[in-house]
N, C-alpha and C positions, 0 to 999 in steps of 0.2 A: 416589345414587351411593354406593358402599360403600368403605371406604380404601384398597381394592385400586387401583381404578379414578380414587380421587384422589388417586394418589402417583405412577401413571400419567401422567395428565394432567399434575403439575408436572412430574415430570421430561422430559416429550415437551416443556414449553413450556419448559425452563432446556437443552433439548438445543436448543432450535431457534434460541435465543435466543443459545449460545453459538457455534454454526453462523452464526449471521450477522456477528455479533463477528469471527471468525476470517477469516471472505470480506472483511468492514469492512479486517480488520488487512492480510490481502495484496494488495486494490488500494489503500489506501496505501501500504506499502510499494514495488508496482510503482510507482506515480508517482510516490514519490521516485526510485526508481534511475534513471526516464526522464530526468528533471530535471536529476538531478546529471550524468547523460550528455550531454543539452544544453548544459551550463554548461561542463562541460569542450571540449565542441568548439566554445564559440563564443569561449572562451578562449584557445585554441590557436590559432583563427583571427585572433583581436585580436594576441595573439602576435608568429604570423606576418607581419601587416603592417605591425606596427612594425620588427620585425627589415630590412623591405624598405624602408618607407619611410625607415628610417634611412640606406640606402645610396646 
């Protein structure tokens, strides 16, 4: 292989590498916001039952 072709290759393997990083980074972050969306509505819900059962 000539340097052409091996400066190629790293940066195809630090592109592909950063590519999966990035996909990594957004379904964490989707599963956070799912989460915190669950927590919130089962919050609301504990909430609301207090609020009823109190009356």
């Amino acid at each position: 292989m000539d340097k052409k072709q091996e400066s190629l290759s790293l940066w195809t393997i630090i592109g592909l590498i950063a590519a999966v990083a990035a996909v990594v980074a957004s379904v964490t972050t989707a599963m956070i916001i799912i989460k915190k969306k669950e927590k919130e509505k089962e919050d609301r819900e504990l909430q609301e039952y207090l609020d009823y059962s109190i009356q």
